[in-house]
Phi, psi and omega in degrees: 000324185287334184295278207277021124322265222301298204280349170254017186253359192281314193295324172243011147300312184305311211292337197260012165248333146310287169343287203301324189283327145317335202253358184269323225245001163251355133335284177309311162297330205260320160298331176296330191280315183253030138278335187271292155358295163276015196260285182311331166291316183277003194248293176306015181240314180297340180274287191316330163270001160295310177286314148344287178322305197274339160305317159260014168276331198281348178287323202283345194275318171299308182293306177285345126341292183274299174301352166262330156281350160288313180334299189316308182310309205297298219289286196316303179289333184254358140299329184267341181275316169299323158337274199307327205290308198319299230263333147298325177284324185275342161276315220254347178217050193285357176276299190279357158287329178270353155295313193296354212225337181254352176258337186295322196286328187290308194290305176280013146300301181309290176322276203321301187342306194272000000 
């Protein structure tokens, strides 16, 4: 009696270790699916967010664009606006200009000296 204890309780050890090995290995498909699941998820949030990235490097390249040829137009318009003033003050006062350009000339002499 103890023979055929030992051969139905061995029989049905095999059966809850077969069960058990089956419950792993659908276990195992099933952890595979939702890594591969979050895999494809975490790769689309990265290309949108590449493409997002690169869409404002390309908004901010454009803005820094338009405001650095406005900078440029300004810087251009007030060198023609000092132009113009220089070139009135030298007509209309050309004696205090050239005193004004020999005392300018006297004070960084003196400085450079030192």
């Amino acid at each position: 009696m103890n023979s055929t204890t030992d051969d139905v309780t061995y029989e049905r050890l095999e059966k809850d270790v077969s069960t058990v090995k089956n419950d792993i290995a659908a276990l195992t498909d099933q952890i595979n699916d939702a890594l591969n699941t979050f895999a494809g998820t975490a790769r689309k949030q990265a290309r949108r967010g590449y493409n997002q990235a690169r869409a404002n490097v390309g908004a901010a390249l454009e803005d820094v664009s338009t405001r650095g040829g406005a900078v440029l137009e300004a810087a251009q318009d007030a060198a023609g606006t000092i132009e113009e003033t220089l070139e009135d003050v030298i007509t209309q006062r050309p004696l205090a200009t050239v005193g004004l350009a020999l005392g300018l000339g006297f004070l960084i002499g003196v400085t450079w000296r030192r």
